[in-house]
N, C-alpha and C positions, 0 to 999 in steps of 0.2 A: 504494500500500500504506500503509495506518494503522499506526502503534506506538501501545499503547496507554503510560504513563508508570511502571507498573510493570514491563513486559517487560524478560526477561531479556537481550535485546538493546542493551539502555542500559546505559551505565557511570555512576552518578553520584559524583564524588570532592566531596568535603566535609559540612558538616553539612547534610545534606536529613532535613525529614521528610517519612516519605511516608504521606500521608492518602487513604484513597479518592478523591477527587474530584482528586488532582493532584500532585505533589513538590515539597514549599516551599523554596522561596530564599530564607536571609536573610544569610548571611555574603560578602561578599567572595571570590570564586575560586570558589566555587561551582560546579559543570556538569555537565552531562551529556553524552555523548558517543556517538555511535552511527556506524557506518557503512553504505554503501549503492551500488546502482546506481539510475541514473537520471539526468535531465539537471535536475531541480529538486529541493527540499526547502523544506518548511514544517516551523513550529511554534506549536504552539498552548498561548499563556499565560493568565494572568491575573493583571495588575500592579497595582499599587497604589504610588501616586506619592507620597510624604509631603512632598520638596520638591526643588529642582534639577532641570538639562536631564539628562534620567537616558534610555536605550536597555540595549536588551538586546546582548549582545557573542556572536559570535561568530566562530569561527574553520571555515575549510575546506581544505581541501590543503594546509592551512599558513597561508593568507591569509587576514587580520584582518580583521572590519567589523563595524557595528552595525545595528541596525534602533533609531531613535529613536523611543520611547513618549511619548503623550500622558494629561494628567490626565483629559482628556474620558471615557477609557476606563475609569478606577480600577474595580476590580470586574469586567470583562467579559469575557467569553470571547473574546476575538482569535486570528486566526490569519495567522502574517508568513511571508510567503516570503525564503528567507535565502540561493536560490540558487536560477540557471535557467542556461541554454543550458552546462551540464556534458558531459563527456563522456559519452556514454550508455553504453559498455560498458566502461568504468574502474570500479572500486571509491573512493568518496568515503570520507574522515572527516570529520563535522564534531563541532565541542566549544560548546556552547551554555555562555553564560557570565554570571556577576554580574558587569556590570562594577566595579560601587559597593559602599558598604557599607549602612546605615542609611536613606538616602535612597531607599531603592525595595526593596518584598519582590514575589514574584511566586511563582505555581505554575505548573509544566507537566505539558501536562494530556497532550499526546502528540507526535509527530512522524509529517510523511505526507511522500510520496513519489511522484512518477511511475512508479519503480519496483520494486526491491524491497530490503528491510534485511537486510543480512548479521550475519555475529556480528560483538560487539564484539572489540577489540583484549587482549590480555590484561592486565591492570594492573600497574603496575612491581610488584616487590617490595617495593622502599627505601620507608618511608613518612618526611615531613617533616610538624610541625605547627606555626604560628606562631601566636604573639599577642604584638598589636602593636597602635600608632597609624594615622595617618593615612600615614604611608610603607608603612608595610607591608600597608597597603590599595590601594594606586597610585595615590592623588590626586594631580592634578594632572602627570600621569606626563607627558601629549600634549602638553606646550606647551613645545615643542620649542626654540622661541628663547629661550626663558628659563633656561639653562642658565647656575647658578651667580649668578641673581639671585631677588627676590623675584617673587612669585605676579601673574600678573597681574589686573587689576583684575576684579570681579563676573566671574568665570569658572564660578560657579555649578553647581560639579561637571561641566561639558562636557568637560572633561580627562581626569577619573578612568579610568582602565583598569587595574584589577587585573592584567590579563594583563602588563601590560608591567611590574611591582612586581618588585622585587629578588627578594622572595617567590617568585613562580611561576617566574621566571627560575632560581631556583636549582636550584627541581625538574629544572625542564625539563633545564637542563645535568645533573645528578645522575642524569637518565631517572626522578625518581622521586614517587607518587602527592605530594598537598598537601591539607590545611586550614588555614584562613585565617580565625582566630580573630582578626579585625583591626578596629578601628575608627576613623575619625579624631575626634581630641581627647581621646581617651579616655584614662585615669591609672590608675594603681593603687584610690582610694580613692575611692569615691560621696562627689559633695560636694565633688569638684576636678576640673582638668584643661575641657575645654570640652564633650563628646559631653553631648550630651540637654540643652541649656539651658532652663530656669533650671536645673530638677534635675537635679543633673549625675550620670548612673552612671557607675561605675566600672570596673576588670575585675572587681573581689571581684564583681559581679552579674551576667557576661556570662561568666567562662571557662568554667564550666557549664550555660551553655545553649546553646538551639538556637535558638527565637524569644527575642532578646535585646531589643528592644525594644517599647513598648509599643503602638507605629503599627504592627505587623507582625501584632500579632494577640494571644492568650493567653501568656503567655511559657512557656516551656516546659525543660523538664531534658534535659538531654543523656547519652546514653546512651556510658559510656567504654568500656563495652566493644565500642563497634562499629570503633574505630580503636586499633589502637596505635604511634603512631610510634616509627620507631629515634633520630630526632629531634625534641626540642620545641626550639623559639628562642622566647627572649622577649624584648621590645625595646621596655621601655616606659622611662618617664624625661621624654621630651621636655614629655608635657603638664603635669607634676605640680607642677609648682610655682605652677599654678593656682589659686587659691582659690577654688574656687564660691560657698561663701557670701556672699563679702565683692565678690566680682569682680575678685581683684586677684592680681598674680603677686608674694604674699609667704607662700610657704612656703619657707624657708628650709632647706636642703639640711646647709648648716655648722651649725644649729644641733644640740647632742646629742642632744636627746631628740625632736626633730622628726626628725629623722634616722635613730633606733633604730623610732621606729615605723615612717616609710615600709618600712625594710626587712621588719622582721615581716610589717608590710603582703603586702609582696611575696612574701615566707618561706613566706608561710602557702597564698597561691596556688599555687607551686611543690610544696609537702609535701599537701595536699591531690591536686594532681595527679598524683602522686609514685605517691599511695598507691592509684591506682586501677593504674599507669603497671609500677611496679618500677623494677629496676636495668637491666634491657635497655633503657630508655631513654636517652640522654644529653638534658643539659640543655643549652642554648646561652645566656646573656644577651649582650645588644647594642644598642649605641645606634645610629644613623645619621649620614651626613652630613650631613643637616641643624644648624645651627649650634643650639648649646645649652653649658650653662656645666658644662666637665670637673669639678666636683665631684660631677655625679651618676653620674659613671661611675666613679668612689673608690666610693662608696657601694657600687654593684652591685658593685665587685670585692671591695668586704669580705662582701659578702649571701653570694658564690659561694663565697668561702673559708668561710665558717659554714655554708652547706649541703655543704662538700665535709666538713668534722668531723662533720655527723651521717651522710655515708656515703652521700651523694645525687649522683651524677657532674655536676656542676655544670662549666662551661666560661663564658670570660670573654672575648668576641671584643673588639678595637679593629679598625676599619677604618681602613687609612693615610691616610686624611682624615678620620675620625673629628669629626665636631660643628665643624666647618669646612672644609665645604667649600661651602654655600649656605646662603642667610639665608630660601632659599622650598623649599617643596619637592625634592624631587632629581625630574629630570624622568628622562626612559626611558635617557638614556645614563649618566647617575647609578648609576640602578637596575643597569644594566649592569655597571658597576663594583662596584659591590657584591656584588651576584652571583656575578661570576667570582672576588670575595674569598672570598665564603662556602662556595661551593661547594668550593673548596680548602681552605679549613678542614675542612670537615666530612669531606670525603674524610681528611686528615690524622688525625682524630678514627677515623675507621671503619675 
């Protein structure tokens, strides 16, 4: 049996567009989700590789794997089998996923089957939305031995899995839907932080959109009225004291008036979002475990109290390892811990 990638039998959670010929991936977490009887399943994409060992991620019964993509293919209609010798009179779930961020966009075009597609699962209620860096994309999440040290060498995005991010974790624990406004290196301001080298974007040019980057295809607006979370988290900070211009890490945090802007900066993302969002939102800011200098987390906790005075539900998490607890990425058991932070928080919140 063929799905076609509009059918009402797919679930897709995050920002997809969906165009005639396919539903685009470009954000982190991304997927789609169908269920089924039969002993195999296929998918049919169309990927486009911009750089890194990049695969498609999915998930079945619960059990995690990839189908690793090649450049040879960029542009081409493929079709991966992502599972065979199933039980054939069981009902399957699978969740077809982004593992990455920037480094690979793809469209799917459909899902087929040996046998037949049932309906999908009903979608939580609880919506979450994040935006964030490279943590909150799951880079470097697989490299398991590296726990509480730095990154290992030329790993070249092979690590990345969104699935395993503090991020979806927290859904998952929460039971509840996710988008995953996330990018690694990315800052508050175009023009710092690391995503997009030389020219560096920022979130000011990515929290509203769909197609965020310029490898992906036409950039494109995102439509706010398709999602409304009961929470947004934002959890940027780490990359910001970047300089694009110059290439150097001196923006300086403690200075005042470098300091009064980033937050605006920030301010302005939040109140913009706000203003599509309302007050049934709550707001989350948050930094990570990842090691980074506690004065930019002053900063945010002054941003939160100036948006709680214009009357915007602003919240200011610290995790009890907060910006020490690794000097490389937090890998899956990290994310883990974070997680089970956040998650409790946010319950706390709701």
């Amino acid at each position: 049996m063929e799905l076609c990638h509009k059918s009402e039998k797919i679930n897709y959670y995050g920002r997809i567009d969906m165009k005639e010929d396919g539903a685009y991936f470009y954000f982190p977490s991304s997927s789609a989700e169908v269920r089924f009887k039969g002993t195999e399943i296929y998918a049919s994409v169309n990927a486009n590789i911009v750089w890194g060992t990049v695969a498609l991620g999915y998930v079945i019964d619960g059990r995690m794997g990839q189908v690793p993509l090649s450049r040879d293919n960029n542009g081409k209609d493929m079709t991966y089998q992502l599972a065979n010798s199933l039980e054939p009179d069981k009902e399957h779930t699978l969740i077809l996923y982004k593992r990455q961020a920037a480094n690979l966009s793809f469209s799917l075009k459909g899902f087929s089957c040996d046998g037949e597609f049932t309906l999908p699962p009903e979608k939580p209620a609880l919506k979450l939305e994040f935006y964030g860096d490279s943590v909150s994309a799951g880079e470097v999440t697989e490299a398991y031995d590296f726990v509480g040290r730095s990154d290992p060498a030329s790993h070249d995005s092979a690590y990345d899995n969104s699935y395993l991010s503090y991020t979806w974790q927290t859904a998952r624990l929460l039971g509840a839907q996710i988008q995953n406004v996330s990018q690694g290196g990315i800052a508050v301001f175009d023009d710092t932080g690391y995503f997009h080298a030389p020219k560096m974007i920022g979130m000011e040019s990515v929290y509203d959109k769909l197609c965020y980057f310029p490898e992906g295809g036409e950039l494109t607006e995102w439509d706010f009225s398709r999602y409304d979370p009961d929470i947004a988290v934002f959890a940027l900070g780490q990359n910001d004291k970047h300089n694009g211009i110059t290439d150097k890490d001196d923006i300086d945090i403690y200075d005042t008036k470098t300091r009064t802007k980033w937050k605006e900066g920030y301010k302005d993302i939040v109140r913009n979002i706000h203003a599509h969002y309302g007050n049934n939102t709550k707001y989350i800011f948050l930094t990570t475990l990842l090691m980074h200098d506690p004065e930019w987390d002053k900063a945010i906790d002054e941003a939160v109290c100036e948006l709680k005075t214009e009357g915007i539900p602003a919240y200011h998490m610290l995790f009890k390892r907060n910006g020490a607890a690794t000097p490389g990425h937090p890998r899956y058991q990290e994310h883990k811990e974070m997680a089970e932070e956040l998650a409790a928080y946010i319950r706390g919140i709701l």
